[in-house]
C-alpha positions in Angstrom: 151.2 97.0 75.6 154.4 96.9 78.2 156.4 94.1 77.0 156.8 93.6 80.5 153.4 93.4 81.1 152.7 91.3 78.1 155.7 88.7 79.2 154.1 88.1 82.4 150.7 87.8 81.1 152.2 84.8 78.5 154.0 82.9 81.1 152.9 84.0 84.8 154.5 82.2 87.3 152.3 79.8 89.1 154.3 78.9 92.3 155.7 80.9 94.5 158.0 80.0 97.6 160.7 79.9 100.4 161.3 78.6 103.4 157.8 80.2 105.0 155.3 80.1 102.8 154.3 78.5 99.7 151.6 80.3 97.2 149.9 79.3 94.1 148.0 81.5 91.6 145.0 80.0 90.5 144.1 80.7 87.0 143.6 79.4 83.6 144.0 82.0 81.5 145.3 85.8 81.8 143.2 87.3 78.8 139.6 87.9 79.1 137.1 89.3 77.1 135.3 92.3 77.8 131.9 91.2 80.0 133.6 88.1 80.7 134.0 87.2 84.7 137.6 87.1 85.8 137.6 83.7 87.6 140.6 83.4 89.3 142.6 82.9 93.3 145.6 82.6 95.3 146.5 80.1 97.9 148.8 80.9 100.5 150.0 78.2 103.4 152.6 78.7 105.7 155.1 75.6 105.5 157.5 77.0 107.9 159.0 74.9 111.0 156.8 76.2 113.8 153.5 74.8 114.4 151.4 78.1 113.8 153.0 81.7 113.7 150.9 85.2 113.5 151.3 87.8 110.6 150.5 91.3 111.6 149.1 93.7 108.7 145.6 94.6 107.6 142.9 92.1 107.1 143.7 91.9 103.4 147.3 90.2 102.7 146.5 88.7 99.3 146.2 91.5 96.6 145.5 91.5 92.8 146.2 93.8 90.2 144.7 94.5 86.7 145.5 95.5 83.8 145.2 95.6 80.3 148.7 97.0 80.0 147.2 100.3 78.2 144.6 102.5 79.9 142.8 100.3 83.0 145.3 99.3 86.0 143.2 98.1 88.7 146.2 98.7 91.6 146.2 96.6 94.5 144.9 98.4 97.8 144.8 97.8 101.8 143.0 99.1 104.6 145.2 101.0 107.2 143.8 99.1 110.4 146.1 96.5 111.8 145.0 92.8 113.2 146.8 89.2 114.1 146.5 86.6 111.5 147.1 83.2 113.3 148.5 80.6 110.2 148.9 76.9 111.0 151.6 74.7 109.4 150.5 72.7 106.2 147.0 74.6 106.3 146.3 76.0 102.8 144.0 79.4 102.8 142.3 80.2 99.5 141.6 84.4 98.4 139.3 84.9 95.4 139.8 87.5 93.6 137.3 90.3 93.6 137.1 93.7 92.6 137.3 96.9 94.8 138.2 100.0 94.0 136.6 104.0 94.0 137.0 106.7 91.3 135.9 110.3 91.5 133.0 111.5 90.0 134.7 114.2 88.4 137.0 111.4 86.0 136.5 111.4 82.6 135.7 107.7 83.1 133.5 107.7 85.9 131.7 105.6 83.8 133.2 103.2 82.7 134.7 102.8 85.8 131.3 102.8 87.9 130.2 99.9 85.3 133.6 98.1 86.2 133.3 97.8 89.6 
């Protein structure tokens, strides 16, 4: 495994923030056994000084990657269309994480991957 990878996994940081925004990852653990659900969510709020402000971006601003830091890396995606997010001062949003992804039918894990997701 990337010890960079396998670093983060052993101590992920929890908080994140500045002067905006403050967000929290959700989670117990960061190792999971095969079948087992990943359980897990960020929560983002905006603690910046005006009462409300608007993000611009796709509908999806939270994203999630993973990995088992060998063969499966579950990259973080977006849709392209662009859309006003209106985010109040001190009001906390919560993202579960969920999976999404494609593969083609021609990879040589187009099974494993169709299982996956």
């Amino acid at each position: 495994m990337d010890p960079a990878i396998k670093k983060f996994m052993a101590e992920p940081k929890l908080i994140h923030k500045d002067d905006q925004f403050e967000m929290k990852l959700n989670i117990e653990k960061t190792k999971f056994k095969v079948g087992e659900p990943i359980v897990y969510s960020a929560s983002l709020t905006y603690i910046g000084n005006n009462k409300s402000i608007f993000i611009w971006g796709g509908h999806t601003y939270i994203l999630f990657s993973v990995t088992d830091g060998k063969k499966i890396k579950m990259e973080s995606v977006n849709t392209a269309e662009v859309t006003a997010t209106k985010l109040s001062q001190g009001e906390t949003h919560e993202y579960p994480f969920f999976k999404s992804g494609s593969y083609s039918a021609n990879d040589p894990d187009a099974g494993f991957w169709k299982k996956f997701y």
